[in-house]
C-alpha positions in Angstrom: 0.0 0.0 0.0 1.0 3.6 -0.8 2.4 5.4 2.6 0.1 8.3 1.3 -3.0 6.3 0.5 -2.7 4.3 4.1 -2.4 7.7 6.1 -5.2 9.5 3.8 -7.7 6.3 4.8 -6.7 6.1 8.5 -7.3 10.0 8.6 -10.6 9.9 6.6 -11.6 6.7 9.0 -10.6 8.8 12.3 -11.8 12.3 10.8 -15.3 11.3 11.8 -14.6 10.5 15.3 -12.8 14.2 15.0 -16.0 15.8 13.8 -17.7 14.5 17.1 -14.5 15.8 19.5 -15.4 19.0 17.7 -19.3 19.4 18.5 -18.7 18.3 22.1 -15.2 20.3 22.6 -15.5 23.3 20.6 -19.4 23.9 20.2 -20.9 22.7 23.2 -17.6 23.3 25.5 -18.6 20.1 26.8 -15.6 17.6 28.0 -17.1 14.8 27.1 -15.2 11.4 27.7 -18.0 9.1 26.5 -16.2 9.2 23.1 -13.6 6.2 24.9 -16.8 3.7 25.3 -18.8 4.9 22.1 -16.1 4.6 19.5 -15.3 0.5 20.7 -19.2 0.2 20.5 -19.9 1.4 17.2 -16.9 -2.0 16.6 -19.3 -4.2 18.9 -22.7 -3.5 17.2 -20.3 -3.7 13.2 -19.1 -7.3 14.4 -22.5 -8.3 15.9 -24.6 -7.1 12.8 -22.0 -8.4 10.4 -21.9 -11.6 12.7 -25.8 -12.0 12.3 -25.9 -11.1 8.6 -27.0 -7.6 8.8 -26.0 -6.1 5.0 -22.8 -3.8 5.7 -24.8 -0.6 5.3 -27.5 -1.1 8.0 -24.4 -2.0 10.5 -23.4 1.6 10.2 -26.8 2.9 10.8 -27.1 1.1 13.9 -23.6 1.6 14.5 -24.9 5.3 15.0 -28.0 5.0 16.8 -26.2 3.6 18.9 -23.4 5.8 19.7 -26.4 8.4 20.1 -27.9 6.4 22.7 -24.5 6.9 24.5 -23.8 10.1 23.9 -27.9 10.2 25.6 -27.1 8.7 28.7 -24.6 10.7 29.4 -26.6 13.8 29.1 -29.7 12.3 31.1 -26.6 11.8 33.9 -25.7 15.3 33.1 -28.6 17.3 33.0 -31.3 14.7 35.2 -28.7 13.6 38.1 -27.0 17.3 37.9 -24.1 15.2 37.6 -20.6 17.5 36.4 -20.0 17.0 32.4 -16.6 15.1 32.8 -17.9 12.4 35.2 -20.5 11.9 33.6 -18.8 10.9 30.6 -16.6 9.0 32.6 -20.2 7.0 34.2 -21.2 6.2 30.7 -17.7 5.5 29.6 -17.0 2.7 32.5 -20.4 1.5 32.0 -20.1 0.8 27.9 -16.9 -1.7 28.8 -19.4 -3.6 30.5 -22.1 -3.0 27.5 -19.5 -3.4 24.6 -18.5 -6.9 26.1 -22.4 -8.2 26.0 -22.7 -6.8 22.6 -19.4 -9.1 21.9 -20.8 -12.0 23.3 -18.1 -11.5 26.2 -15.5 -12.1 24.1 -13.1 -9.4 24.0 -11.5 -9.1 20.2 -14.3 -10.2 17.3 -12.9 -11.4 14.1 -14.6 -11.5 10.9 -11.8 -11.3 8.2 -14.1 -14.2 6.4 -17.0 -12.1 6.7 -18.3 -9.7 3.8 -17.8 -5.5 5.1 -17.8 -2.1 2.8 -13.8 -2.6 2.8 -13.7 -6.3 1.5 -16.6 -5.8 -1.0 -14.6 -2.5 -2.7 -11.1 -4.1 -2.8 -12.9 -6.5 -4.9 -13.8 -4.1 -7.5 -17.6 -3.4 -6.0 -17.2 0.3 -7.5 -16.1 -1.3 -11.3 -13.6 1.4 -12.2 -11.2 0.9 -9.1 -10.2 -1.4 -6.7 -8.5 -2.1 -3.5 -7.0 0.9 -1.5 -7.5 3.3 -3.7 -11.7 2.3 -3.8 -11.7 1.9 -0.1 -10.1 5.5 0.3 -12.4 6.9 -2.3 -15.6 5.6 -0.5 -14.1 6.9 3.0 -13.7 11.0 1.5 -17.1 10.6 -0.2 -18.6 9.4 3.1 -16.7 11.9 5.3 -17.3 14.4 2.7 -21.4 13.7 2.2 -21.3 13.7 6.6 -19.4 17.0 6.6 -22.1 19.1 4.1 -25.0 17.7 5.9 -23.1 18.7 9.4 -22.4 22.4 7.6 -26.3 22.6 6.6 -27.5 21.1 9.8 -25.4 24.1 11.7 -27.0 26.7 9.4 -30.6 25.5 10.6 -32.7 27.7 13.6 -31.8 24.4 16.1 -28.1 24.3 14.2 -27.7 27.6 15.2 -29.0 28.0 18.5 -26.6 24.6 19.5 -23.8 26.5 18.5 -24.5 29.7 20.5 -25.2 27.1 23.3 -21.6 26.9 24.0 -20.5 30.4 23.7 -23.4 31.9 25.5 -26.1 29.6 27.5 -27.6 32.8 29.0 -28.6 34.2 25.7 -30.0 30.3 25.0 -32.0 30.3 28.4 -33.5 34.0 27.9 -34.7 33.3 24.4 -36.8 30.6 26.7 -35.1 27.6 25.2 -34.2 24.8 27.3 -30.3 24.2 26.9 -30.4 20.7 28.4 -32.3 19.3 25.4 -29.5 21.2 22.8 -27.1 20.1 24.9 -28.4 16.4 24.8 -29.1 16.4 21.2 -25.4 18.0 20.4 -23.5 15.4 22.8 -25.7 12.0 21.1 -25.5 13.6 17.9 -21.4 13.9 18.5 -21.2 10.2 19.8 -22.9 8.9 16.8 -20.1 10.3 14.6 -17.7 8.6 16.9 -19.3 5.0 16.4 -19.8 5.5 12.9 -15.8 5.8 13.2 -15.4 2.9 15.3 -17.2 1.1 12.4 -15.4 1.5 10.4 -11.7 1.0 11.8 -13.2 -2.7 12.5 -14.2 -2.9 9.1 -10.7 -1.5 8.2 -8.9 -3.6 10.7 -10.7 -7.3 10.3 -12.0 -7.1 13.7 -13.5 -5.3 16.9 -11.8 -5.0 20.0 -13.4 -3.8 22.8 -10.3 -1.6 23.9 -9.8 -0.1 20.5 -11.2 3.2 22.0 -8.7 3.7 24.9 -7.4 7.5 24.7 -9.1 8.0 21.4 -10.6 11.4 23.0 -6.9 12.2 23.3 -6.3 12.2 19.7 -9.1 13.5 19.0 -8.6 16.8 20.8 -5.1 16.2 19.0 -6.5 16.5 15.7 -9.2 19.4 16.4 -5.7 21.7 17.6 -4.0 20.3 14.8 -6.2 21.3 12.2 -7.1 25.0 14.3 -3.5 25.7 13.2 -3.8 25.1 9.6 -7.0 27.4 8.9 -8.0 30.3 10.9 -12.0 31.3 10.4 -15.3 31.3 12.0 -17.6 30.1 9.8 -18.5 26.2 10.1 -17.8 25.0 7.0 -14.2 25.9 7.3 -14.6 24.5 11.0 -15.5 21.1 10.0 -13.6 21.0 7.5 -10.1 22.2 9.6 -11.1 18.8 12.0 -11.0 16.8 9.0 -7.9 17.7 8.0 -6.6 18.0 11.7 -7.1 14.1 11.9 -5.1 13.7 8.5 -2.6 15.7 9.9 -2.2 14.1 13.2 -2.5 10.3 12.0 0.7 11.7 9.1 2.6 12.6 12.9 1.7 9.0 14.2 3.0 7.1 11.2 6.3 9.4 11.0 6.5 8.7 14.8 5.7 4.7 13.9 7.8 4.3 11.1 11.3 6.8 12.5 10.9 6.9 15.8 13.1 4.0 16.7 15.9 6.5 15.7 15.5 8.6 18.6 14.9 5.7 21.0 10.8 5.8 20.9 8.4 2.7 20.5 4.3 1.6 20.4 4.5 2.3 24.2 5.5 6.3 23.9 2.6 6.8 20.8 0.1 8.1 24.1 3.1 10.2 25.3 3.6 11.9 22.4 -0.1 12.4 21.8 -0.2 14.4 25.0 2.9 15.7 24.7 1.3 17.0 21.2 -1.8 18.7 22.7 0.5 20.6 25.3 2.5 22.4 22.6 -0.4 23.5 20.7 -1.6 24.9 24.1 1.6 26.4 24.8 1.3 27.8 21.1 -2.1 29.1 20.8 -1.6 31.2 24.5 1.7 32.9 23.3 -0.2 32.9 19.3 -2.5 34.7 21.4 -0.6 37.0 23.5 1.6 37.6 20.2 -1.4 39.2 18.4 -3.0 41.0 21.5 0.3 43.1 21.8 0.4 43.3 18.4 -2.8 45.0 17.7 -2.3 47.1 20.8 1.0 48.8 19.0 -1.2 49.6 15.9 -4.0 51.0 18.1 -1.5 53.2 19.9 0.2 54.1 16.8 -3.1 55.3 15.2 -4.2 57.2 18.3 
């Protein structure tokens, strides 16, 4: 496989699960950590429907709801039980291991490399013109791409729109007389559908579900989400969604340089979580100083003009 082609399919896979760190993260300013159970169960329900001979596009359907249903709970914890956002995502989160495992028939890793998925079906020529990797990567950017423009059109909506002033400025939300609890629980399930649908299809990509596949995967999310803030600058959400997507290309590029050269400087599979955090913590460090950098800046030109 092309090194270009295997990093544009991993980001494409992973891009979705970056979308829904973006609603939760940067729309809602919600910390949600129910993205580490929901991604491993959108695996769990691919396996079980493909298991059962459910046709590979219905798996990704329920793949969704399902992540919803998550991403539901945790904001019935959240909003019912007054519960604080982060441990309530860590409540749903715990409780999904448990979930993910029944769904799995208590088994832990779920193979079905004999079994008929989207990826299998297009490296046989499924599309005609193309096959193998290059048809599984071109399903994946029309996929991401068709999930992107309904996201952008959703967020231009009345209800789009008042989610995304949810996060900036509930007040505003609660004197117009709306309740922010259902915005809030329709942006968190609507986020941890994305997510599954992800999970999906990394078992599809992968041969098989494992139930610890989503460990730290809210990590690189928020990895990707800085990443791609750095590469486009604007406020308007199709440019938003579409700097996550390319944020989650960007950062899976980093892991494969980091997989394939980092035995030079003495790193292995075990440091890949320390470098993620180590990643986020410079693009903090960058975006406060970016920050100060401009603030002084502007206030030269204002004094200048004055």
């Amino acid at each position: 496989m092309d090194i270009f082609e295997a990093i544009a399919i991993e980001g494409f896979i992973y891009a979705l699960m970056t979308l829904g760190v973006f609603i939760t993260f940067r729309i809602l300013d919600f910390a949600d950590l129910t993205v580490d159970g929901t991604f491993p169960l959108g695996g769990a329900v691919a396996a079980f429907c493909l298991i059962n001979g459910v046709p590979p596009a219905f798996t990704l359907l329920f793949a969704f709801l399902a992540g919803c249903t998550g991403g539901l709970i945790t904001a019935l914890i959240h909003n019912c039980l007054k519960v604080p956002g982060l441990l309530a995502g860590i409540l749903t989160m715990t409780m999904l291991y448990s979930v993910n495992l029944r769904i799995m028939q208590g088994r832990a890793n779920v193979s079905f490399y004999s079994l008929d998925t989207f990826f299998s079906k297009l490296k046989e020529g499924a599309l005609g013109f193309v096959s193998g990797d290059p048809a599984i990567l071109l399903f994946l950017v029309l996929l991401v791409l068709c999930i992107k423009f309904g996201s952008d059109l959703f967020f231009r909506t009345d209800f789009g729109l008042t989610l995304g002033a949810l996060g900036g400025n509930p007040q505003m939300i609660i004197s117009q007389g709306i309740n922010p609890s259902y915005l809030k629980a329709a942006g968190i399930a609507l986020s941890n559908g994305f997510v599954a649908i992800a999970g999906a299809l990394a078992a599809f990509y992968n041969g098989y579900a494992d139930v610890s596949s989503g460990n730290g995967i809210v990590v690189a999310g928020l990895a990707s989400v800085m990443l791609g803030e750095f590469l486009l600058k604007s406020n308007k959400i199709m440019l938003l969604t579409l700097r996550a997507i390319l944020g989650s290309i960007l950062y899976r590029a980093l892991m494969f340089a980091a997989r394939t050269h980092g035995y030079q400087v003495g790193m292995g599979p075990n440091d890949f979580k320390l470098l993620t955090g180590l990643l986020i913590i410079v693009c903090l460090i960058i975006s406060k100083y970016q920050g100060a950098f401009f603030s002084d800046l502007r206030g030269r030109k204002n004094a200048r003009a004055s």
